[in-house]
C-alpha beads as a LAMMPS data file, in Angstrom:
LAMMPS data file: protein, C-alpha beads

161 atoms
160 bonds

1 atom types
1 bond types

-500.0 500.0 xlo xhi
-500.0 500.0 ylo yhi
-500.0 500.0 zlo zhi

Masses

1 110.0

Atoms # bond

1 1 1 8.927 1.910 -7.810
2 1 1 11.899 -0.077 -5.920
3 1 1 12.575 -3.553 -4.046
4 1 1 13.210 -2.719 -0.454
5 1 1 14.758 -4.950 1.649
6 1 1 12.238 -5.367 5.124
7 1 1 14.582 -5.926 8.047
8 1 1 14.138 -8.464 10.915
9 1 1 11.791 -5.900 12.647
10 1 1 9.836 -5.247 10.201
11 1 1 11.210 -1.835 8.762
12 1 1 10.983 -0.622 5.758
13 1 1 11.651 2.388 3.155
14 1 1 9.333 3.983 0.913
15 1 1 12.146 4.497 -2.130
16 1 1 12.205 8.251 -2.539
17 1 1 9.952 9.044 -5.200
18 1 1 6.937 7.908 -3.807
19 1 1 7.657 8.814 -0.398
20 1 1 8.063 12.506 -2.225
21 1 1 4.550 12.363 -3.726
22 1 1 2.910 10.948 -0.326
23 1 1 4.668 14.109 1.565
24 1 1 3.604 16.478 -1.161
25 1 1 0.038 15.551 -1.007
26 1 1 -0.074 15.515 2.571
27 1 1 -0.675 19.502 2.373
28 1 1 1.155 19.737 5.421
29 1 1 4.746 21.917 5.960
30 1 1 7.377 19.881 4.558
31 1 1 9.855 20.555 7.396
32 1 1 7.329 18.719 9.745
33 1 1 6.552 15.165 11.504
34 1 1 3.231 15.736 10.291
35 1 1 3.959 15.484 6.495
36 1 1 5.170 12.033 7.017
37 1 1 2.159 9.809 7.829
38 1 1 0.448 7.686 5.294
39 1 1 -2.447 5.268 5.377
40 1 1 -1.395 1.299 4.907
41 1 1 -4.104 -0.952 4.453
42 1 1 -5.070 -4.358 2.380
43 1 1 -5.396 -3.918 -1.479
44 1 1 -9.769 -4.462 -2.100
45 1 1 -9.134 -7.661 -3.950
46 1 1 -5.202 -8.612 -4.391
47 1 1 -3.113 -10.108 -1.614
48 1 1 -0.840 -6.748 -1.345
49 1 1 -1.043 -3.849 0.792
50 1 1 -1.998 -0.179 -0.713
51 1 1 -0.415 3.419 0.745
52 1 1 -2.158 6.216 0.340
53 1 1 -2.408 9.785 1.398
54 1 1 -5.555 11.291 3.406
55 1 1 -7.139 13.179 0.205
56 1 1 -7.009 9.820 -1.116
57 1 1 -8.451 8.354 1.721
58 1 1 -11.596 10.997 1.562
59 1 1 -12.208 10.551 -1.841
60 1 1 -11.937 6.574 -1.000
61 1 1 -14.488 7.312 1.987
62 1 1 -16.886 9.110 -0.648
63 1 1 -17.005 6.653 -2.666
64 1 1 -17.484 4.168 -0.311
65 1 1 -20.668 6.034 1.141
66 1 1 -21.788 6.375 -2.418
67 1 1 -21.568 2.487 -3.325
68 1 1 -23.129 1.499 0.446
69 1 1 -25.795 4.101 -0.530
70 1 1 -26.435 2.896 -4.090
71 1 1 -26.437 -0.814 -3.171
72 1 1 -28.649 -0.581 0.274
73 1 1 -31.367 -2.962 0.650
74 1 1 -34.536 -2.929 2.281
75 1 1 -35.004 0.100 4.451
76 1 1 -32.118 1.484 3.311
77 1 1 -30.111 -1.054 5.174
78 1 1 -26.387 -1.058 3.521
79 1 1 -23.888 -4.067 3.479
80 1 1 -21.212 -4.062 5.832
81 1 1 -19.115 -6.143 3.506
82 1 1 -18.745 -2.674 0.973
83 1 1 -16.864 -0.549 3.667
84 1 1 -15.009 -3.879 4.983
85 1 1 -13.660 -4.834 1.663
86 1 1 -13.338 -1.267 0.386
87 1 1 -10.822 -0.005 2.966
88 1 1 -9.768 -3.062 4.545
89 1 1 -7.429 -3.359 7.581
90 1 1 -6.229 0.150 7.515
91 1 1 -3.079 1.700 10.477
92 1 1 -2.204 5.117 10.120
93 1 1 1.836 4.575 9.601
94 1 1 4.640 7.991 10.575
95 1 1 7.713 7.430 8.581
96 1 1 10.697 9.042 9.342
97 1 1 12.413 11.716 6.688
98 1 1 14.402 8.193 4.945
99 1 1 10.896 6.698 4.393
100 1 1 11.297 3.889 6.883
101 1 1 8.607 2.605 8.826
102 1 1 7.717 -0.604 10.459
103 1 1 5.106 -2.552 8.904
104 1 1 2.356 -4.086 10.647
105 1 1 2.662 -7.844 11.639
106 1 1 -1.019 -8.509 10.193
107 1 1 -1.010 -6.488 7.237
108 1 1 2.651 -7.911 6.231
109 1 1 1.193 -11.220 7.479
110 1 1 -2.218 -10.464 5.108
111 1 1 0.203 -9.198 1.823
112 1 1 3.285 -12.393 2.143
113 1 1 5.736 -9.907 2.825
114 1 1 8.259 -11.442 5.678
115 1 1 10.430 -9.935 7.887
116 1 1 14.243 -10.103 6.744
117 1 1 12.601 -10.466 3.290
118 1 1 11.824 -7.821 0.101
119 1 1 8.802 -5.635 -0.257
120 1 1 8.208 -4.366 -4.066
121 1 1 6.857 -1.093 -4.242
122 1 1 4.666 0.129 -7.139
123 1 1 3.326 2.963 -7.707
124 1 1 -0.318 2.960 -9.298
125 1 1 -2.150 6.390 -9.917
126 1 1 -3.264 7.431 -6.489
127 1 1 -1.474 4.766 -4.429
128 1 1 1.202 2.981 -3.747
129 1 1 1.077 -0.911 -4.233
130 1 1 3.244 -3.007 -1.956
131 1 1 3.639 -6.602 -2.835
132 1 1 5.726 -9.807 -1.706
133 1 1 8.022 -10.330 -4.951
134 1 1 6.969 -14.039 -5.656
135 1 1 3.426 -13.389 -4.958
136 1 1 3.484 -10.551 -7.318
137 1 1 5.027 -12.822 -9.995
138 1 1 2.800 -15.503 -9.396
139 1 1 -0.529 -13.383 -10.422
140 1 1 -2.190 -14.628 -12.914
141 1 1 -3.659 -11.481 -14.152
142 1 1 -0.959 -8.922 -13.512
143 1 1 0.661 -6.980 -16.444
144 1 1 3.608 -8.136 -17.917
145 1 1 4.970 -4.513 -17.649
146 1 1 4.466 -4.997 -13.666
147 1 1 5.904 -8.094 -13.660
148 1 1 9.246 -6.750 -15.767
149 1 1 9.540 -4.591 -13.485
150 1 1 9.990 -6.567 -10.522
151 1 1 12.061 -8.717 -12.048
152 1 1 13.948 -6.053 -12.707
153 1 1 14.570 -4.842 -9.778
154 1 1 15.206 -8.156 -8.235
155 1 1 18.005 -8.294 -10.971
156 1 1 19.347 -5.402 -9.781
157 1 1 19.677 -6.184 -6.635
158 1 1 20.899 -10.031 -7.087
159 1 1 17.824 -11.241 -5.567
160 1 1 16.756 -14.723 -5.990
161 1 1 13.383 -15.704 -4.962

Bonds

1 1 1 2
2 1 2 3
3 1 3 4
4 1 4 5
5 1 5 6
6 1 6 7
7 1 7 8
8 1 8 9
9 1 9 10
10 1 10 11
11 1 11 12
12 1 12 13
13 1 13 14
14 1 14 15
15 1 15 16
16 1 16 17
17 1 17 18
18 1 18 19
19 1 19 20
20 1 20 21
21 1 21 22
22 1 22 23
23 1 23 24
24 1 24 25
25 1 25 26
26 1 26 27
27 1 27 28
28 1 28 29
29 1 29 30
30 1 30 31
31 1 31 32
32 1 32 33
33 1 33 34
34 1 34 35
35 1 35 36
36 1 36 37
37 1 37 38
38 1 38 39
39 1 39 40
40 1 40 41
41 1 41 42
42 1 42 43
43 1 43 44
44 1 44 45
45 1 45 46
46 1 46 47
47 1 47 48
48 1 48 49
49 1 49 50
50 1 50 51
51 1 51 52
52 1 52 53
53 1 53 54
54 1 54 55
55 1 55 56
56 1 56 57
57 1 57 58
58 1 58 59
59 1 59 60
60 1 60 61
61 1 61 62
62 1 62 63
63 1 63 64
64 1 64 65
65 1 65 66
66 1 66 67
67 1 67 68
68 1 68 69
69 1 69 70
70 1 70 71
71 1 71 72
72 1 72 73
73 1 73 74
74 1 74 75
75 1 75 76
76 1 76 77
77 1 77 78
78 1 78 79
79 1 79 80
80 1 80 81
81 1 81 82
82 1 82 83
83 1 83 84
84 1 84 85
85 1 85 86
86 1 86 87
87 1 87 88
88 1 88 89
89 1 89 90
90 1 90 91
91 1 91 92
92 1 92 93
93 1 93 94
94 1 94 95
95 1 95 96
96 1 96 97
97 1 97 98
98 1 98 99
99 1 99 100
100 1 100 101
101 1 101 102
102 1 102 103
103 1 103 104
104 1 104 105
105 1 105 106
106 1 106 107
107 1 107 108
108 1 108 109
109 1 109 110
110 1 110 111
111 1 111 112
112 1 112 113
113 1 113 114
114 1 114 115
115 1 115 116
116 1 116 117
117 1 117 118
118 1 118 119
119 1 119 120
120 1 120 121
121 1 121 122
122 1 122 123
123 1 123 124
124 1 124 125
125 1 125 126
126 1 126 127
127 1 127 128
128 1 128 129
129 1 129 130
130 1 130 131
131 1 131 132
132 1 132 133
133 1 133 134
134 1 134 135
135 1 135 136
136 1 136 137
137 1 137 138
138 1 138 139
139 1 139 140
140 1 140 141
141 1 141 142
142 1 142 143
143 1 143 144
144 1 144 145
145 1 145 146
146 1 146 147
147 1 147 148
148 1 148 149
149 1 149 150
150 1 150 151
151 1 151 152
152 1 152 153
153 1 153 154
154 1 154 155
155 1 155 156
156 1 156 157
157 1 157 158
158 1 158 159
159 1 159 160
160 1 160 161
């Protein structure tokens, strides 16, 4: 997890550790531009942005197919809404070996996360979560553990929302 600072054109690092784990799980060689692309879309159903890996993003496509399939109506008709909501505005993002990349202007625009502002980064199982610090304090149903955590880090970086 970390509080990255997003400069005025939108760039941004993945701190280390998670960047590690998305490069690692890639299954490409680690010495290429290859092992450093990640998926970046909007969370299902909180106002933050997810980053995930492609096995991640296969298993999310299976079970996708599986709830469309399970949930299909008459004539096996399925509801749009499952695949829209379940992966979201989704851009294929190359970071470089520092973890930067620039974030989209809609998804930032979708998550509260300004330019010249902070991006939180948390990782949860599979994913990573990216949130705008005050919206991520502001959530009513959030653990306290989460929450700590930002705080933390906006502690530790003097950071005063």
């Amino acid at each position: 997890m970390g509080l990255q600072l997003v400069d005025d054109k939108g760039r941004v690092a993945i701190p280390s550790t998670l960047r590690a784990t998305l490069e690692k799980n890639s299954g490409a060689p680690a010495d290429t531009k290859d092992s450093r692309v990640a998926i970046l879309s909007a969370h299902e159903s909180d106002r933050c942005l997810i980053a995930y890996d492609e096995p991640y993003f296969d298993a999310l496509m299976e079970r996708l197919n599986a709830r469309s399939l399970e949930y299909a109506g008459d004539r096996g008709r399925t509801d749009s809404n499952i695949w829209r909501e379940g992966v979201g505005p989704s851009e294929n993002i190359a970071f470089d070996p520092s973890g930067r990349f620039v974030m989209p202007g809609m998804l930032c625009q979708h998550a509260g996360i300004r330019k010249s502002g902070y991006a939180f980064f948390y990782g949860v199982g599979p994913v990573i979560e990216i949130w705008d610090p005050a919206t991520l304090l502001a959530h009513p149903s959030l653990p306290e553990s989460m929450k700590a955590a930002c705080r933390y880090h906006l502690d530790e970086k003097k950071v005063t929302l």
